[in-house]
C-alpha positions in Angstrom: -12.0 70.2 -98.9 -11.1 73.1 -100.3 -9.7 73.9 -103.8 -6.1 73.1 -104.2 -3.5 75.7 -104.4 -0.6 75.3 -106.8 2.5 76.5 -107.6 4.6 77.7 -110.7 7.3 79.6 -112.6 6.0 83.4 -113.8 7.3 86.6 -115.6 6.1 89.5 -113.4 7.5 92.9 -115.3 11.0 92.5 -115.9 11.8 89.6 -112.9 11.3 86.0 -112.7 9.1 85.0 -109.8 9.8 81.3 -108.7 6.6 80.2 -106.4 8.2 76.6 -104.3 6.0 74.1 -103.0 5.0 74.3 -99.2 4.7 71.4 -97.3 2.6 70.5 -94.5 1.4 67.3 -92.3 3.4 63.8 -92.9 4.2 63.8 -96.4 7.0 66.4 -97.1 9.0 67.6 -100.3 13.0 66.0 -99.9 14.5 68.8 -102.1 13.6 72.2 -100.5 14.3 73.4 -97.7 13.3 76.8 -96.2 14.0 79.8 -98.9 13.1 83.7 -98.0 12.1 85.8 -101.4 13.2 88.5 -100.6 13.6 90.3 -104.2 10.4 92.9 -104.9 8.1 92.7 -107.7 6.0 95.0 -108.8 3.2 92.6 -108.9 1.2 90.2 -107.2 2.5 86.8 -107.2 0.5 84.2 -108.4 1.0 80.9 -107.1 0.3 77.9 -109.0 2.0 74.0 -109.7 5.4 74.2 -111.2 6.1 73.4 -114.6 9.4 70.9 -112.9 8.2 67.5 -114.1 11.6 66.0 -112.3 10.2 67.0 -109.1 6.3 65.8 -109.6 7.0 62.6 -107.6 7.9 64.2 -104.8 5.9 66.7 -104.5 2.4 67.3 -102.3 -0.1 69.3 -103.0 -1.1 71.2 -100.1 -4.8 71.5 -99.1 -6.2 74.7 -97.6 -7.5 73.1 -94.7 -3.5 72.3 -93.8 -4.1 68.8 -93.0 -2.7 66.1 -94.7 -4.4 62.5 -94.6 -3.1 60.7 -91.5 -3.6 63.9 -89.5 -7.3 64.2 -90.5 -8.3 60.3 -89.8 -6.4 60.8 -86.1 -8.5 63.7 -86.1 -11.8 62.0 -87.3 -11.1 58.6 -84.5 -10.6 61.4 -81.6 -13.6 63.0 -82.4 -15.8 59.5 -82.7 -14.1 58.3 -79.4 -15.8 61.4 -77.5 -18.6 62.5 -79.8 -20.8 60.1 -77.0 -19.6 62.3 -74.6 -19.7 66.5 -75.8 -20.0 68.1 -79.5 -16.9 68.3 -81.6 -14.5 71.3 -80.9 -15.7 74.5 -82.9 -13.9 75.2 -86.5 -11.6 77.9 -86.2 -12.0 81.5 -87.2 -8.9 82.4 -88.3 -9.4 83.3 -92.0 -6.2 81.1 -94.4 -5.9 84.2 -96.5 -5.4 87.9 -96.5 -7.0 88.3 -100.4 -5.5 89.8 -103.1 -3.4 93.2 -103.6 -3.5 93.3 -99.9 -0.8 96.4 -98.4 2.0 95.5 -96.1 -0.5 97.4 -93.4 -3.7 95.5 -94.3 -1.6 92.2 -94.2 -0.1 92.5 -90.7 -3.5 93.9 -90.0 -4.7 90.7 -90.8 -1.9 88.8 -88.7 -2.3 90.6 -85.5 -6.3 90.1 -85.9 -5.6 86.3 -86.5 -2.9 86.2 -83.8 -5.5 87.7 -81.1 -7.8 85.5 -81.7 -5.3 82.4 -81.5 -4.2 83.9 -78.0 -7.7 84.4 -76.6 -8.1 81.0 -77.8 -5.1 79.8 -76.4 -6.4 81.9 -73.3 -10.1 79.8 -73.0 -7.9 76.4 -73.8 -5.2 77.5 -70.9 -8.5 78.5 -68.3 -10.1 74.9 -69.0 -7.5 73.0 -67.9 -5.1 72.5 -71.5 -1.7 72.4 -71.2 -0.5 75.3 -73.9 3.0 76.1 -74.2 4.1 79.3 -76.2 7.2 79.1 -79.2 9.8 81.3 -80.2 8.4 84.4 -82.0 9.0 84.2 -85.8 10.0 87.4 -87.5 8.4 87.7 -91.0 9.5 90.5 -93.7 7.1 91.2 -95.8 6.9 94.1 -98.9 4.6 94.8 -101.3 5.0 92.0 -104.1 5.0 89.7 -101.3 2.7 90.9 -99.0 -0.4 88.4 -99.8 1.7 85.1 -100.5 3.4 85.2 -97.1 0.1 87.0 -95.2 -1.4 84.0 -96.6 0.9 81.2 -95.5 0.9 83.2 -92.1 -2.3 82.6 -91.7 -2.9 79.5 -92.6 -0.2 78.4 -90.2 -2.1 81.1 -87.2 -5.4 78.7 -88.4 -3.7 74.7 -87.5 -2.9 76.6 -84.6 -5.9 78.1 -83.6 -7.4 75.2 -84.6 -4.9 72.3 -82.6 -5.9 75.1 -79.6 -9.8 74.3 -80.1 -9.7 70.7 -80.5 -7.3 70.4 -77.3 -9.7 72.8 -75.7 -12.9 70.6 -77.1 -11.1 67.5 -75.4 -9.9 68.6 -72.5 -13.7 69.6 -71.9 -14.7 66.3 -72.8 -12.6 64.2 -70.4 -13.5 66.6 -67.7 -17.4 66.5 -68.2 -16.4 62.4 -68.6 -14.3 62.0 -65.2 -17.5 64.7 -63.8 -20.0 62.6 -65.2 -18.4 59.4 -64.5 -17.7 60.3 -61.1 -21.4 61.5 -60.4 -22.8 58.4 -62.0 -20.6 56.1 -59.7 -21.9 58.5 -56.4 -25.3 58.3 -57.1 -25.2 54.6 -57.5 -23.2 53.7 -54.7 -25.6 55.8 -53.0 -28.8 54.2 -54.0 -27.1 50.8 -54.0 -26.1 51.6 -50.4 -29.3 53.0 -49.6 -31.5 50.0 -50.7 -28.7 47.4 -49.0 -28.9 49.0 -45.9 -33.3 49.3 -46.5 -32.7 45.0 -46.8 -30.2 45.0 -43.7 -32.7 47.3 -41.4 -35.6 44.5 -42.4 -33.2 41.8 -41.8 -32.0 43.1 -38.7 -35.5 44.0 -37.3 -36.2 40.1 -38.3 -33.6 39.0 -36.1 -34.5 41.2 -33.6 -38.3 39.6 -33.4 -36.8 36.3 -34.1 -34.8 36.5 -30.9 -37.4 38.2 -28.9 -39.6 35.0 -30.0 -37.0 33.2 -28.2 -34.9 31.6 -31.6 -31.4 31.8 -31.4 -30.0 33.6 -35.0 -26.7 33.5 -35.6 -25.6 36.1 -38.3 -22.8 35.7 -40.7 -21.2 38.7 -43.0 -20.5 38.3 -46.8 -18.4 40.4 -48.5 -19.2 40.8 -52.4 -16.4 41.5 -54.5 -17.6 42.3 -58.3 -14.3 41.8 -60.8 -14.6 45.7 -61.5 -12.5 47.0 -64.6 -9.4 48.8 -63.8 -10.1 52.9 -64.5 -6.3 54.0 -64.1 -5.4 56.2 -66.8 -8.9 55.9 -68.4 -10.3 59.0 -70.2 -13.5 60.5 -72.6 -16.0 57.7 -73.4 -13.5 54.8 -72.4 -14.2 56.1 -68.7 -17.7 56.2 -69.5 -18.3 52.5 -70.8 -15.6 51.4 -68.0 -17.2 53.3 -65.7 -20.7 52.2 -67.1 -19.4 48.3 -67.0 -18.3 48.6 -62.9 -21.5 50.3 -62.2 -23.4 47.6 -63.9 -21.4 45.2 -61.9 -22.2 46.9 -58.4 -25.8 47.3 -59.2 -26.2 43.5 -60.2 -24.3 42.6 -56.8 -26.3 45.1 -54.7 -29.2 43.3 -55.8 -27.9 40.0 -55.5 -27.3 40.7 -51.9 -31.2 42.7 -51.4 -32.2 39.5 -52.8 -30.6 37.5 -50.5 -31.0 39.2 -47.4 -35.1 39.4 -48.3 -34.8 35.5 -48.9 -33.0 35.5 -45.2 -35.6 37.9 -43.7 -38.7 36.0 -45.4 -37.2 32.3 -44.4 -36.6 33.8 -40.9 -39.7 35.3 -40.4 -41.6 32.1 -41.7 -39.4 29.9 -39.2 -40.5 32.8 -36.7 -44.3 32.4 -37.3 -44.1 28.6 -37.2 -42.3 28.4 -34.2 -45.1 31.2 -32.4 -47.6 29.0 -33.7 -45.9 25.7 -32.4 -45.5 27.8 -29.1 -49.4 29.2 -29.4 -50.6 25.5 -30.1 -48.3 24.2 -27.0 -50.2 27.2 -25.2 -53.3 26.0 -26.2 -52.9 22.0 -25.7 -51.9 22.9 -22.1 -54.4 25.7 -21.4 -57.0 22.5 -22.7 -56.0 20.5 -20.4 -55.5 22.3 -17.6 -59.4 23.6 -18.3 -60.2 19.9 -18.4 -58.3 19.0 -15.6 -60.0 21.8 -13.3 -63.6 20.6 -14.5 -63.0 17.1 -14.5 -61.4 17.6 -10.2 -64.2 19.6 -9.9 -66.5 17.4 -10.6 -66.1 14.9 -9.1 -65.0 17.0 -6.1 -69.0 17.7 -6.4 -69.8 13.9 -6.6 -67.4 12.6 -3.6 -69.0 15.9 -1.6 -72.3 14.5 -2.9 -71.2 11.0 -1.5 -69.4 12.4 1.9 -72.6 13.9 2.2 -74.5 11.1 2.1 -72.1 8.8 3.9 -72.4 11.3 6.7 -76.1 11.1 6.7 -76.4 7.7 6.6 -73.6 7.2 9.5 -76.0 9.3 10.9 -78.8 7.6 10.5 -76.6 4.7 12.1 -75.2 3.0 9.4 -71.9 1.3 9.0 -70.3 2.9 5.8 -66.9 2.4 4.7 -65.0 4.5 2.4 -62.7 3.0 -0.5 -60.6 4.8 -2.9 -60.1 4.2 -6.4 -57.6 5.5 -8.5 -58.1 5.1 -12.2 -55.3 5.9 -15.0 -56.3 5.8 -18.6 -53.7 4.7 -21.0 -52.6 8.1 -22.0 -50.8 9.0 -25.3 -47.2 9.4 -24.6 -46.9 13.4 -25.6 -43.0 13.4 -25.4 -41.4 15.6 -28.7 -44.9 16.4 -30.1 -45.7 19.8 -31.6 -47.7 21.7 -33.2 -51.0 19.5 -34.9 -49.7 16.0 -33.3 -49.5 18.0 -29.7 -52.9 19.2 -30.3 -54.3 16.0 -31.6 -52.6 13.7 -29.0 -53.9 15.9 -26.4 -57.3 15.6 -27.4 -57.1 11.9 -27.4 -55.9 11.9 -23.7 -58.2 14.6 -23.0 -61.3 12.3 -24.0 -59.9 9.3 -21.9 -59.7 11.2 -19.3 -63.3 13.0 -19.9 -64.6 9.9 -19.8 -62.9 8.5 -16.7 -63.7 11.5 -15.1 -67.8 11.1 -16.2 -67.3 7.4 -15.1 -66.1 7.9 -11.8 -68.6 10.7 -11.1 -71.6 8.3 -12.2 -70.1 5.6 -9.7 -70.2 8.3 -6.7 -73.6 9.6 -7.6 -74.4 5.6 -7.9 -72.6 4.8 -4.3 -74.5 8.5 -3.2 -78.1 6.7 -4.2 -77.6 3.3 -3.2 -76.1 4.2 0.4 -79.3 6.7 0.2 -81.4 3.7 -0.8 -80.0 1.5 1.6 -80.4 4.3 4.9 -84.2 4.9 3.9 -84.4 0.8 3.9 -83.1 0.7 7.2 -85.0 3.5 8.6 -87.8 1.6 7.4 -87.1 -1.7 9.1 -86.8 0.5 12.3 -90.0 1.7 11.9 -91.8 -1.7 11.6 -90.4 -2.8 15.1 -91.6 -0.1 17.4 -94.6 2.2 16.4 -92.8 5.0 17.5 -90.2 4.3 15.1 -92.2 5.9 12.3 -93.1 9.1 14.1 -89.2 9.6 14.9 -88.6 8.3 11.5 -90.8 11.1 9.8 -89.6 13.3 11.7 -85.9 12.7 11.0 -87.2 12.5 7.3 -88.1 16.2 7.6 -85.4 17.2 9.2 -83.4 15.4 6.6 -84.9 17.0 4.1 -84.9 20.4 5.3 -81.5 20.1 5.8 -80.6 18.7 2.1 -83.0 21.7 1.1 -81.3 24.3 3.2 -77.8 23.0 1.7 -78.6 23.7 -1.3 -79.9 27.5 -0.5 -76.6 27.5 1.1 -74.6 26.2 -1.7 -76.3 28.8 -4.1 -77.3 31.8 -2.2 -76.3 35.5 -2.3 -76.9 36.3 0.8 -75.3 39.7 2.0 -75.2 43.0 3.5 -73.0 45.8 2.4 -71.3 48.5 4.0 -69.2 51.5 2.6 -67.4 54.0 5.2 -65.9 57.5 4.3 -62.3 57.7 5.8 -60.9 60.6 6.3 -57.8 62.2 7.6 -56.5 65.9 7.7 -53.7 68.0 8.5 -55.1 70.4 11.2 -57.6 67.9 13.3 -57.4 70.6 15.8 -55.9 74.2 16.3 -57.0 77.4 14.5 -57.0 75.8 11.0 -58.7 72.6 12.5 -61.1 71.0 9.4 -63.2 67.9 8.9 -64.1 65.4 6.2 -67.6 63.2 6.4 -69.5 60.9 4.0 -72.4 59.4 4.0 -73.3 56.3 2.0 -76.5 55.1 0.9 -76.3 51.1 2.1 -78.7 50.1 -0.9 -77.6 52.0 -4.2 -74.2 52.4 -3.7 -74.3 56.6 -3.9 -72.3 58.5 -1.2 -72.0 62.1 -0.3 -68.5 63.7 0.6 -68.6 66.7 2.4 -65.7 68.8 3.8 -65.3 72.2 5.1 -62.7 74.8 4.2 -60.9 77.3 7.3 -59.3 80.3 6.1 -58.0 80.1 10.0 -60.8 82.7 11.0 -64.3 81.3 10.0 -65.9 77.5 8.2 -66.4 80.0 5.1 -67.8 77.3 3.2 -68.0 73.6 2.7 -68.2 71.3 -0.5 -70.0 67.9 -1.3 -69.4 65.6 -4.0 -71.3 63.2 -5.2 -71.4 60.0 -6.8 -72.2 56.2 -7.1 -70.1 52.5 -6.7 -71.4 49.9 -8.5 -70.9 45.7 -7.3 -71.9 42.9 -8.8 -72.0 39.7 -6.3 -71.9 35.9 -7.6 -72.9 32.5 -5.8 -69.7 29.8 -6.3 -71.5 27.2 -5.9 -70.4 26.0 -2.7 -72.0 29.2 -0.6 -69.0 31.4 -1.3 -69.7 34.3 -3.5 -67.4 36.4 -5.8 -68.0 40.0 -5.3 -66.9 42.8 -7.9 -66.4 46.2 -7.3 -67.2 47.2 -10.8 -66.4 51.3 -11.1 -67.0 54.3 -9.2 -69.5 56.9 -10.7 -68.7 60.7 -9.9 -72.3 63.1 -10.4 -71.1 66.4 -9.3 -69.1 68.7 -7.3 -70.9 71.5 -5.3 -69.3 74.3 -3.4 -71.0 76.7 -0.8 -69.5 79.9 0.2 -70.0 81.0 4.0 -68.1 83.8 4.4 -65.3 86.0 2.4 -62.2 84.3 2.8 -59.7 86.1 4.7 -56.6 84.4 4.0 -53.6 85.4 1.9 -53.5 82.5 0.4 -56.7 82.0 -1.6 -54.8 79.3 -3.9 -57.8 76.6 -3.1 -57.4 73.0 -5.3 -60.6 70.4 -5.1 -58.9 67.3 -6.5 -60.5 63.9 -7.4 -57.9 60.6 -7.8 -58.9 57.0 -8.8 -56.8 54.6 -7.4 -54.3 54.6 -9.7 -53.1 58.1 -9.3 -55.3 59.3 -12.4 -57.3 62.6 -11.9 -61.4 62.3 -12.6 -61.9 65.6 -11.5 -60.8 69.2 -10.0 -61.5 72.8 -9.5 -59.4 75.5 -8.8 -61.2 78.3 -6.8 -60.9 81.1 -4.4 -63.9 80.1 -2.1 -65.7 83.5 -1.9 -68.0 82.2 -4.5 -70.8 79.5 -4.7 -70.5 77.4 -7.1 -71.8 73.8 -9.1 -69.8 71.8 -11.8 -71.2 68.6 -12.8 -68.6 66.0 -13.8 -70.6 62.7 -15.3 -67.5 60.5 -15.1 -67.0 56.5 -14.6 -63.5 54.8 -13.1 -62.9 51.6 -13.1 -62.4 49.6 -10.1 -62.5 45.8 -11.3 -61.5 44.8 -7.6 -62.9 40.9 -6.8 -63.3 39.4 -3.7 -64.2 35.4 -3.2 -66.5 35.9 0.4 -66.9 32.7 2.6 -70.2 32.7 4.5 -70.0 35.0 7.2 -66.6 36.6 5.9 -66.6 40.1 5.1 -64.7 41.3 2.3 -61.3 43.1 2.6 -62.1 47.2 3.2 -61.5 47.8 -0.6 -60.4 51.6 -1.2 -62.8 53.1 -4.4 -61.7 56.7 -4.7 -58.9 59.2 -2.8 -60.0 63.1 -2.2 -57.4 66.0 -1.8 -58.4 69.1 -0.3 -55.8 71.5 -0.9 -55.4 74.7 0.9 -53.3 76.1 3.6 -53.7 72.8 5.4 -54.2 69.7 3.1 -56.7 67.5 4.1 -57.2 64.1 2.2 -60.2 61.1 2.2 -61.0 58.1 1.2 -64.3 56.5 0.3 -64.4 52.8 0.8 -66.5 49.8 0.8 -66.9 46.3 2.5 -69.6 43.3 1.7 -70.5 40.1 4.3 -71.1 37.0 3.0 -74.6 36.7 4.8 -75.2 32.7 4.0 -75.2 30.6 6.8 -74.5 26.6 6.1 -77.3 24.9 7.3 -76.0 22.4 10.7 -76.6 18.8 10.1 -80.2 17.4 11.9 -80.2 15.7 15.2 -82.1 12.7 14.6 -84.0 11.5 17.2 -83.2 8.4 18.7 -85.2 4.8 18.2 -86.9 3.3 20.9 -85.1 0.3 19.4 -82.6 0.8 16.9 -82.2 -2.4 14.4 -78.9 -3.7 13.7 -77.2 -1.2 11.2 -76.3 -2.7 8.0 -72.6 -2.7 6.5 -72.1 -0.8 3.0 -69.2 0.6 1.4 -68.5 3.0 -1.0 -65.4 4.5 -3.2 -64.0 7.6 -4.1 -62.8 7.8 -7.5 -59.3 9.6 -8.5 -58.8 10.2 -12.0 -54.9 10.6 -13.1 -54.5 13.5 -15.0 -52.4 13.8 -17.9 -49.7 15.3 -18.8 -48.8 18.1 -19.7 -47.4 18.7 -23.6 -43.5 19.6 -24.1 -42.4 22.7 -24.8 -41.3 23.0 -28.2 -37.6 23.0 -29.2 -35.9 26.6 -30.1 -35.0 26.6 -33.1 -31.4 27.9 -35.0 -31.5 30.0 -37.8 -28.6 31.4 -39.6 -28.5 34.7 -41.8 -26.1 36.2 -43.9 -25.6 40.2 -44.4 -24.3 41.1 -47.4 -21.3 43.9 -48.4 -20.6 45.0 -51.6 -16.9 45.8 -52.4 -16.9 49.6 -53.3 -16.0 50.3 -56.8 -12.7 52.1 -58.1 -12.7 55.9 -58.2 -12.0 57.1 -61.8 -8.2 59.0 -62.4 -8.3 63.1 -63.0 -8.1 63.3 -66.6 -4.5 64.7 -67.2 -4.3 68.1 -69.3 -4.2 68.3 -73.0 -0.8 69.6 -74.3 -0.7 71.9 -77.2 1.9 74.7 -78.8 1.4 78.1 -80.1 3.5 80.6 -81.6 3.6 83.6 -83.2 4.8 85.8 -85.8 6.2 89.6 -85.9 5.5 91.1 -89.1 8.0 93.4 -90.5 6.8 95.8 -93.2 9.7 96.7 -95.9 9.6 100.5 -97.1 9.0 100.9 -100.8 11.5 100.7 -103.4 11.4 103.1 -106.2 12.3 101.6 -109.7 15.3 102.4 -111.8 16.1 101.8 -115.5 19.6 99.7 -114.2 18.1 96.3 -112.7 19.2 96.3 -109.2 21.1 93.3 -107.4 19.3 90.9 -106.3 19.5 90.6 -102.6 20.8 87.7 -100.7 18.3 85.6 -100.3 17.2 85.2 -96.6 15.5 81.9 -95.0 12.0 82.6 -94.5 11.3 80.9 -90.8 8.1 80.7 -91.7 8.5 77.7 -94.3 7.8 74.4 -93.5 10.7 71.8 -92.6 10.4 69.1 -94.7 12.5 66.4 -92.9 14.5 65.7 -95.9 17.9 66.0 -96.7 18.9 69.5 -96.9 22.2 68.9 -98.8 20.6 67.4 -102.0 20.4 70.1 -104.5 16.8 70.4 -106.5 16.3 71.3 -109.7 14.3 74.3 -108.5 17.8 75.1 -106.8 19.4 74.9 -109.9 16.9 77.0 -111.6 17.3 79.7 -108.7 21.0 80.0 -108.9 21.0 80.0 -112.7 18.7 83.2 -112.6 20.3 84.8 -110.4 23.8 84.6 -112.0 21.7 86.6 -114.8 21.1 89.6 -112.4 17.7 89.0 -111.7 15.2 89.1 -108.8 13.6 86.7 -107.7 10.7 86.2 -104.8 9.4 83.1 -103.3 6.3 82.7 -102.6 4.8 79.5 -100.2 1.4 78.9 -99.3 0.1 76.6 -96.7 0.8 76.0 -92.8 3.9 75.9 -91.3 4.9 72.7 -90.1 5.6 72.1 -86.5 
């Protein structure tokens, strides 16, 4: 704080100069009102305490900052409120006093200067969003005893101002950059909040989306989240800020709430998801078991009871009598119904073993029925023997036969017998006429490589002809039985050559060699004009993968390998294809010579075992799965700060002309209210003894002046 200014009664020349109190802020003096000094002294006035001691208890001393106690704590609590959210308003520039022995000119010098810079102020305050009203203009007479005094109460007044227009100005900044910071703050998060709920939601949703192309049924719920947010209505400065800070807080905390609980969703959902593939993969798996056990286990013993029909024919042929039985045998299977996963797998092993086992036992049985009915036709061919000696010659020889026959079967059952074939269709646009052209192949029966020649007409002359060259591979299996699988692995193309003949005489010389596999895909081309000879080797493999099963003496299906296009003015197209035969011939049962005497033919009777299967494991059951997605109530927007209100006015200066001095005091002019003064609030009509003091002087013909300093109240 500055020093304090005071008052008192002083002799300046020949005139009394009474110097009043001036109030400002809340505390006020009750027995002055406004008083105007209009009488001129010859001096400066000097203003200092007054020598009243009635009047000491009501009187304030004024500070030259202008602001009283309550006015600087209201001050002090604004600025802590928003020092957290921009720097304190700037002190103001507006000098309190105009000095000593100032002229009238230098002193309204001094208030113009100070009033400019309380307008620009005012200006700046006005252009950042304050609220700034302008007062009545004060007019303000000044001369030279009094030129300083009231300068300097002008002036201090012109500095509250100024300075009511800078912290208005500094506030009005900070609630904006508050509401700007408040609102950006509150964007940004409900942006990233947003952003990473909507990240959860896509994983969710791309959860559900496998969960129900896995075949579960998902039903999905919404949640709405609805934080308790504080209400921001009328909110301002650093209360915005901690409101605004408290909702944001809130939303955050609920945004992740709801990530979290969508990832929990998405997590449980995919783990129900993986266990229900792998119930589905093991369900897949106990069936694909059993079906491969099932199709080994038939087909073995579709091998034994051959074995046996085999033999029962032979030994019917050899005259025996041979009944056939049939045995069906069912092994007490687990009961597989609402088993999953492990217990499916587990179960179905069990079963699979019984029937394994049943299966092993009922082939053993044939191939036992298979060697006794053998056993028992050699017996008997025997006994046929003893009684005639040509028995044994016929019998050897149906022996031989016998055996040739068993060993020709199984040639026949595993043989590979075959011949191949491969043909070069072709067809063509112009098979006659003046643009008539061919298409040939030949194929090499042994190694699979083929040459594709064709010829190209410019409608004139054959001016040239092109071959291409190239290999199909087979690979040929025996089934077993005498059938074989055949493959037609791939298609190998060596090389494309072109001969020219003559020039070509056609307009069109657009020519287009093409080369298709049989799926449309291109292994090869070549654009030309066919005046030139040419050679382009290609080195490519396509894959064919076509499989035939070939009974003896069946030839396979005419299986298409590779499609040419000859492009030109007439098209013309071919196709390189190939057959197999199935060269293995089943070898015709012997003709047994017949006995001179043929011995009573023995009785036997054998069985053909059937193996029940088991079942097949249930599906497992679909499972439900419920999610939730998650909303987050949006937080409230924050109010536009309203404007800071503030009130200026200003002062006209009026400069008194000099007044020469005379040896006859003068009257004492009325004295005038100085607007300037401060109002104190307190009753006017109570007389002071200052009052008393004034009146009492000038009933003695003297002059007095008044002299105030301080800021004017408002």
């Amino acid at each position: 704080m500055e020093n304090v200014k005071k008052y008192k009664l002083y002799k300046s020349g020949k005139l009394w100069v009474v110097g009043t109190v001036a109030v400002a802020g809340i505390a006020v003096s009750a027995n002055t009102t406004s008083v105007s000094a209009d009488t001129v002294s010859n001096t400066d006035a000097q203003a200092v305490k007054t020598t009243d001691t009635t009047q000491n208890d009501k009187q304030v001393q004024l500070t030259a900052s202008s602001t009283d106690t309550a006015t600087d704590k209201a001050t002090t609590d604004d600025a802590t409120k928003t020092a957290t959210v921009s720097s304190t308003s700037e002190k103001s520039t507006v000098p309190t006093t105009a000095g000593t022995n100032v002229t009238q000119d230098q002193a309204k010098d001094a208030v113009d200067k100070a009033q400019d810079t309380v307008k620009n102020d005012a200006k700046t305050a006005s252009d950042a969003g304050v609220d700034v009203t302008t007062g009545k203009t004060t007019d303000v007479t000044i001369n030279d005893d009094n030129a300083s005094s009231k300068t300097n109460k002008v002036l201090s007044d012109l500095n509250k101002q100024d300075q009511d227009v800078k912290d208005a100005t500094a506030k009005q900044q900070a609630n904006d950059d508050a509401y700007d910071k408040a609102t950006t703050e509150q964007t940004d998060a409900s942006k990233q909040g947003q952003a990473d709920l909507d990240n959860a939601t896509s994983d969710l949703d791309k959860q559900v989306d496998t969960s129900e192309k896995a075949g579960i049924t998902v039903n999905v719920e919404v949640a709405q989240s609805s934080p308790e947010y504080k209400d921001l209505s009328g909110l301002e400065g650093q209360d915005l800020l901690d409101a605004m800070a408290y909702n944001i807080n809130l939303y955050k905390q609920a945004i992740a709430d709801g990530v979290a609980s969508e990832k929990a969703d998405t997590e449980t959902l995919a783990k129900l998801t993986a266990e229900y593939q792998q119930k589905q993969a093991d369900y897949a798996k106990a069936n694909a078991d059993r079906d491969e056990a099932v199709e080994k286990g038939q087909s073995d013993l579709n091998n034994a009871t051959s074995d046996l029909d085999k033999q029962v024919e032979a030994s019917k042929n050899a005259g025996l009598d041979v009944s056939v039985e049939v045995s069906k045998v069912s092994p007490k299977y687990k009961d597989l119904t609402g088993l999953e996963g492990q217990d499916l797998l587990d179960a179905m092993a069990y079963n699979l073993d019984l029937y394994n086992k049943a299966v092993a036992s009922g082939v053993a049985s044939e191939k036992a029925d298979t060697e006794t009915l053998a056993k028992l036709t050699a017996e008997y061919q025997k006994q046929v023997a003893d009684y005639e000696a040509q028995k044994a010659a016929v019998d050897k020889a149906n022996a031989d036969k016998k055996a040739a026959y068993e060993k020709a079967l199984e040639d026949y059952m595993n043989g590979t017998n075959h011949t191949t074939s491969m043909t070069a269709q072709t067809q063509t646009d112009a098979s006659s006429g003046q643009y008539q052209t061919f298409m040939n192949a030949t194929v090499d029966q042994t190694t699979g490589e083929f040459t594709l020649e064709h010829d190209m007409n410019d409608g004139v002359h054959i001016i040239g002809h092109g071959v291409l060259k190239g290999k199909i591979n087979w690979k040929i299996f025996s089934n077993g039985d005498g059938t074989e699988t055949v493959t037609i692995s791939s298609i190998e193309l060596y090389s494309y050559t072109y001969t020219n003949a003559y020039q070509n005489q056609a307009v069109n010389q657009n020519i287009n060699f093409h080369v298709y596999d049989n799926d449309g895909n291109e292994l090869f081309s070549v654009y030309h004009d066919g005046n030139t000879t040419f050679s382009k080797t290609i080195n490519k493999t396509a894959q064919i993968n076509k499989t035939f099963k070939i009974s003896p003496n069946e030839t396979s299906p005419l299986a298409q390998v590779l499609v040419v296009d000859d492009n030109w003015i007439w098209n013309t197209h071919g196709q390189v294809s190939t057959q197999i035969k199935n060269t293995n011939v089943a070898p015709k049962a012997p003709t047994y010579e017949q006995d001179p005497v043929k011995p009573t033919a023995p009785k036997a009777t054998v069985h053909h075992v059937q193996v029940v299967a088991p079942d097949k494991g249930q599906e497992p059951a679909v499972p439900v799965a419920s999610v939730k997605k998650v909303t987050v109530a949006d937080m409230p927007n924050a109010d536009k700060p309203q404007p800071q209100k503030v009130e200026v006015h200003y002062y006209n200066i009026k400069k008194t002309p000099k007044v020469e001095k005379t040896a006859t005091p003068e009257t004492p002019k009325a004295v005038e209210t100085a607007s300037i003064l401060p109002t104190t609030h307190a009753n006017e009509n109570q007389g002071g003894v200052l009052l008393s003091a004034l009146a009492g002087l000038a009933s003695l013909g003297l002059a007095f002046g008044i002299s105030k300093k301080g800021k004017k109240q408002n």
